[in-house]
C-alpha positions as CSV (number, residue, x, y, z in Angstrom):
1,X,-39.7,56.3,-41.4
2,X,-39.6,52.6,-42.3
3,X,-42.2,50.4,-43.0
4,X,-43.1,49.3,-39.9
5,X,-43.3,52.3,-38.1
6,X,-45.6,54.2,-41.2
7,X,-48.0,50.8,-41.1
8,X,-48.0,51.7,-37.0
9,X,-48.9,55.2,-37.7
10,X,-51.5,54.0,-40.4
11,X,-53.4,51.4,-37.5
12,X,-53.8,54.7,-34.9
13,X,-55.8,56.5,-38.0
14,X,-57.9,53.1,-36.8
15,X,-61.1,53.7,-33.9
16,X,-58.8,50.5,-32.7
17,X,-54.7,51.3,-31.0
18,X,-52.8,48.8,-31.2
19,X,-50.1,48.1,-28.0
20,X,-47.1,49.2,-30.2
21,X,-48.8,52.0,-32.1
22,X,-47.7,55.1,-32.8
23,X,-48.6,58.5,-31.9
24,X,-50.7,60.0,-35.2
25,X,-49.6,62.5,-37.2
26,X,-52.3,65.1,-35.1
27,X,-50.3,63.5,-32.2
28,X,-46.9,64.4,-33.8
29,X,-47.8,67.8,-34.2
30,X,-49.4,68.7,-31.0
31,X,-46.1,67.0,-29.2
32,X,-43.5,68.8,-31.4
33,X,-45.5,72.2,-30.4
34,X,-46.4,71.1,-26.8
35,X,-42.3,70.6,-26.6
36,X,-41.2,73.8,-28.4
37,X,-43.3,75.7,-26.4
38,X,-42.0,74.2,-23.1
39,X,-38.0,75.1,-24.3
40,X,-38.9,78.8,-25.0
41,X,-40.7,79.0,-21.8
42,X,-37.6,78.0,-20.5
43,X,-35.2,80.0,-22.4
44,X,-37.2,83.4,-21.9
45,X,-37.8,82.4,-18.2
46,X,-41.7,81.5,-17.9
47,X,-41.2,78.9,-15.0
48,X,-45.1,79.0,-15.1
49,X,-45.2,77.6,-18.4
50,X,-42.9,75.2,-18.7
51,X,-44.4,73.7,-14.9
52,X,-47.8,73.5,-16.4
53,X,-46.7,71.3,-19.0
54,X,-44.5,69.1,-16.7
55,X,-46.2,65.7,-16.1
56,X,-47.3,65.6,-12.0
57,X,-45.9,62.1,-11.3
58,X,-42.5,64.2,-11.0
59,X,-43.3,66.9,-8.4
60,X,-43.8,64.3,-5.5
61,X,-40.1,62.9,-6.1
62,X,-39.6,66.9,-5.4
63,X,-41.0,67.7,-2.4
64,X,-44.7,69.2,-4.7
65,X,-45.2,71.1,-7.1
66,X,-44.1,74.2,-5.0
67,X,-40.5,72.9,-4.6
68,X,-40.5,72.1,-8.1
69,X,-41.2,75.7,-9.1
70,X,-38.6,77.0,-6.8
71,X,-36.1,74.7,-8.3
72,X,-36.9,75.8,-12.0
73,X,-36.5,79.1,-11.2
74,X,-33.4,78.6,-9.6
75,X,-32.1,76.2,-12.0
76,X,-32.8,79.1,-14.7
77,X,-31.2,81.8,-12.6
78,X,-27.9,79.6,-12.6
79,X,-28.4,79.2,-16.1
80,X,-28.6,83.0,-16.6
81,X,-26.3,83.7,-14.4
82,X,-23.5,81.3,-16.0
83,X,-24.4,82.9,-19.4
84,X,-25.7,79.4,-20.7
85,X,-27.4,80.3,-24.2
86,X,-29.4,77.5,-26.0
87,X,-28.5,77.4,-29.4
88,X,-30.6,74.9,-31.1
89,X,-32.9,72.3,-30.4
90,X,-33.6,69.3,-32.8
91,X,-36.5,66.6,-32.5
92,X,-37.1,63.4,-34.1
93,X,-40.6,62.3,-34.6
94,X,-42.1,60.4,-31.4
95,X,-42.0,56.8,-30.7
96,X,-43.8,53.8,-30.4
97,X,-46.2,54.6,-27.1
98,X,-45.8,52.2,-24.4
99,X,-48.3,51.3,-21.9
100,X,-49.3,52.7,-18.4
101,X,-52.3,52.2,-17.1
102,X,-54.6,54.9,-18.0
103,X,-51.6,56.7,-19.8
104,X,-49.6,55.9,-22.6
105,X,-46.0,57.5,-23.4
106,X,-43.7,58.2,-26.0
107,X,-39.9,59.0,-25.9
108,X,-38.9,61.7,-28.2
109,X,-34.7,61.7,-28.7
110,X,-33.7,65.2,-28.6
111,X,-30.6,67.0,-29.2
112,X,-29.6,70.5,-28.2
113,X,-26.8,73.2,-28.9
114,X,-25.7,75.1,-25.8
115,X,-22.9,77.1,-25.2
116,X,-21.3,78.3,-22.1
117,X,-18.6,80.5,-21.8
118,X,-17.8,80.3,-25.4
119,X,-17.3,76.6,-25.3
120,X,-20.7,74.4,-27.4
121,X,-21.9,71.6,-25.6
122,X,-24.4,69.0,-27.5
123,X,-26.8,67.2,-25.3
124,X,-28.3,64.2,-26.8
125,X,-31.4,63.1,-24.9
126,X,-35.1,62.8,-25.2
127,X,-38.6,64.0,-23.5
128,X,-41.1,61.7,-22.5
129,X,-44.4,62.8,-24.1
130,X,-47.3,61.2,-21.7
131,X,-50.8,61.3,-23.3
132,X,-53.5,60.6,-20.6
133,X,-56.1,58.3,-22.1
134,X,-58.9,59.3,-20.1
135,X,-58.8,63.0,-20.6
136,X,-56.5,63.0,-24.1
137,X,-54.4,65.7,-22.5
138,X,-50.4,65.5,-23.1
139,X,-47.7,66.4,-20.5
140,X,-44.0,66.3,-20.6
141,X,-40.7,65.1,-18.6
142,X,-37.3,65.7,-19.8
143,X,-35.3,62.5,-19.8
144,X,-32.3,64.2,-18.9
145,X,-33.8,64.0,-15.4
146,X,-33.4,59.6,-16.4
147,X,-29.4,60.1,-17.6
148,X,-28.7,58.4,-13.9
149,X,-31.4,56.4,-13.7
150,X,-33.4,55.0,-15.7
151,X,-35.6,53.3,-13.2
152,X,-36.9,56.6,-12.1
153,X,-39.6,56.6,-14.8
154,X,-41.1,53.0,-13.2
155,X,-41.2,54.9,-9.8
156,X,-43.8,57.5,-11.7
157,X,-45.2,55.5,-13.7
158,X,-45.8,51.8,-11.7
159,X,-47.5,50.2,-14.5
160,X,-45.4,51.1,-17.6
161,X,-44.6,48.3,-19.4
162,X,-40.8,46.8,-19.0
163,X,-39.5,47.0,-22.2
164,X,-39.2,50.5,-22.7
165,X,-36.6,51.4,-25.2
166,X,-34.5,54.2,-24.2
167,X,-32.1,56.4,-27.1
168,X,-28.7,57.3,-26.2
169,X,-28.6,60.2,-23.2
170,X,-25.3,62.2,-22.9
171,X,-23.7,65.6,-23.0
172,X,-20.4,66.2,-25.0
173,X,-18.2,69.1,-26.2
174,X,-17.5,70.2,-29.4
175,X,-15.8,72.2,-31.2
């Protein structure tokens, strides 16, 4: 962590946030296990789960939350059907939160192990953690949803800031 970023984390341990802080290290941890619990609901198939924890600002660009449950399943039936296993999945700590009204989020890059029909493919990506300021409760979105466009995440969030640094989003193979 360099020095900026610890003095960041060391201002949220602060009654007073700063704009640019950091989530804290409570934050970290509730994120991290917020997250990991979202992947294996997804890789043992609790739709349920893993919906609960999605952020609602993306169901309406789905037709609801109904639709959006329908799709997960069916999106994880493919999956199963395909044989896609999930091999690992690596975090790096959260970043800086940026600004949305009564919500503040945090991008947290990502990179997963997957292999499909004996060939690995490594996604590199992020989730969006979203921390509600009112209610302090945290929801997700999975930036792979944001490979295509970016701008997607100003149509669910109207008044996030504009300067919303974004780490690198692709899927390769390997060996």
């Amino acid at each position: 962590m360099s020095p900026i970023s610890m003095a960041e984390t060391k201002l949220t341990s602060t009654p007073t946030e700063t704009l640019t802080s950091a989530p804290t290290e409570i934050e970290k941890i509730q994120i991290r296990k917020d997250i990991e619990l979202m992947i294996s609901a997804m890789t043992s198939g609790n739709v349920d789960i893993f919906v609960e924890k999605t952020h609602p600002a993306l169901f309406p660009l789905l037709g609801g939350k109904e639709n959006f449950t329908a799709f997960t399943k069916e999106a994880l039936q493919q999956l199963d059907t395909l044989g896609v296993k999930m091999l690992s999945n690596e975090f790096q700590d959260p970043g800086r939160f940026y600004e949305a009204g009564k919500e503040r989020l945090s991008i947290v890059p990502r990179v997963s192990i997957m292999e499909v029909n004996e060939q690995k493919i490594k996604t590199i990506g992020f989730m969006v953690a979203i921390k509600n300021t009112t209610n302090n409760t945290w929801k997700y979105l999975d930036g792979s949803g944001l490979r295509e466009d970016k701008e997607m995440l100003w149509q669910m969030f109207p008044e996030l800031e504009p300067k919303v640094k974004f780490p690198e989003n692709k899927i390769e193979m390997i060996d």
